[in-house]
C-alpha positions, 0 to 999 in steps of 0.5 A: 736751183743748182749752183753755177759752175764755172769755167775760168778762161783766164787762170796763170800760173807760175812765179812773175820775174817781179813777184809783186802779186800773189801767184801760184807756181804749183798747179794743185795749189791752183786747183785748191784755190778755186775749187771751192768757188766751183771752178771746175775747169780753166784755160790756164796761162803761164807767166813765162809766155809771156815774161821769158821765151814762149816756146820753153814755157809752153813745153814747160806748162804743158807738163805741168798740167799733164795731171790736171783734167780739168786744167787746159794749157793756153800756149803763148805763140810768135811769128815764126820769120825769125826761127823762134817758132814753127812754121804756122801748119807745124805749130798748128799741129803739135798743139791739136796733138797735144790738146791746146785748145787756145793760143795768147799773143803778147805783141807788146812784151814780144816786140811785133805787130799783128799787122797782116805781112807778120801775123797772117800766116799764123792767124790764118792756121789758128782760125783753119784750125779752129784754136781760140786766139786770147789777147790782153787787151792792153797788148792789142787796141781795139782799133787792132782787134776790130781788123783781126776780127773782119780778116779773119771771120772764122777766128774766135778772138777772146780779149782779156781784160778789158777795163772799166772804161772801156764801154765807148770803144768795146760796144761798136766793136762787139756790135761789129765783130760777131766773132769777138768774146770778152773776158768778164774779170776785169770788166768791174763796171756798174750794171756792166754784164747786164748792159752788155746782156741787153744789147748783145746776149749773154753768149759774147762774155766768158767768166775769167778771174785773173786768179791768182794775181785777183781774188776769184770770189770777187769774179765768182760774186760779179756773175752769181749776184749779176741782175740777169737772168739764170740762163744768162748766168749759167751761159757766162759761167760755162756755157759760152767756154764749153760751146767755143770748145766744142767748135776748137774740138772739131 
């Protein structure tokens, strides 16, 4: 049997304004820390998109990755009412022209809500356009996430990582919201990827290793060692990433 291959939806770079994990600010070194855990392809986040101004960091991200195939940038978006941003259609556009395949949001660290009068006008031109919208679960409740997913069915919502505790809240959610995906890097719960498996097929969960900040064989380990079948695994690993692509790509 082949070894599994992985696509990482959950790859940072770049320094944090307080350094107090492990980072990467170089995307070579990025690409040599996973390369042999056979990561061959990631979604990548970058720090400032988060922690400084989204618009700068995105130009600077994608620049960054201009040499690295297999390396996707993520861009971190904001509502455009204040000027910070284009308006959705223009936002929409430069990133299909650039290749981005998916946006994060952070309203917490970036002061809005994802209340319908603030983010529809975006939201909307992501799921018309087929972009893959990715939330830190900490930045968005599950309450929040559950009317994202039903006002906007077309729109493939990733939540990134989920807790350890989380099960209560997650599972009605994912039963409810077939449009929802969860990142499987911090989601360290005992026989977890298998439940989940077992009650709503492997094709809900994509492999994510939060690497640098967390040690990627510890991701790596959770699918390959996962009581499931290897089908399951090879959907977790890079199946579920390539099919969503594949629709963002249409």
């Amino acid at each position: 049997m082949a070894p599994l291959e992985f696509f990482d939806f959950n790859l940072i770079l770049g320094r944090p304004n307080i350094p107090k994990y492990r980072f990467e600010e170089d995307p070579a070194a990025l690409k040599a820390a996973v390369d042999p855990l056979n990561i061959t392809r990631a979604l990548v986040r970058y720090t400032q998109g988060e922690e400084s101004h989204p618009a700068a960091a995105n130009r600077v991200l994608s620049a960054a990755l201009e040499d690295f195939e297999s390396f996707l940038p993520v861009w971190a978006v904001l509502p455009h009412w204040t000027g910070e941003f284009p308006p959705p259609q223009d936002l929409v556009a430069e990133m299909r022209a650039k290749r981005v395949p998916a946006a994060v949001a952070y309203p917490q660290t970036h002061g809005f809500t994802m209340r319908r009068s603030v983010v529809g006008p975006l939201l909307d031109a992501l799921e018309e356009a087929g972009i893959i919208l990715a939330v830190p679960q900490a930045q968005v409740p599950f309450p929040v996430a559950e009317q994202i997913a039903h006002a906007h069915a077309g729109l493939r919502l990733v939540l990134l990582e989920v807790g350890y505790r989380s099960a209560r809240d997650l599972y009605p959610l994912m039963k409810k919201c077939q449009n929802l995906y969860v990142d499987t890097s911090t989601y360290m719960v005992h026989r977890g990827i298998e439940e989940i498996c077992r009650l709503f097929e492997a094709d809900r969960l994509l492999f994510g290793s939060r690497c640098p900040f967390y040690n990627p064989g510890a991701a790596v380990a959770g699918i390959t060692y996962a009581g499931i079948d290897e089908r399951e695994k090879r959907l977790i690993a890079r199946g579920n990433a390539e099919a969503l692509l594949g629709r963002g790509d249409r």
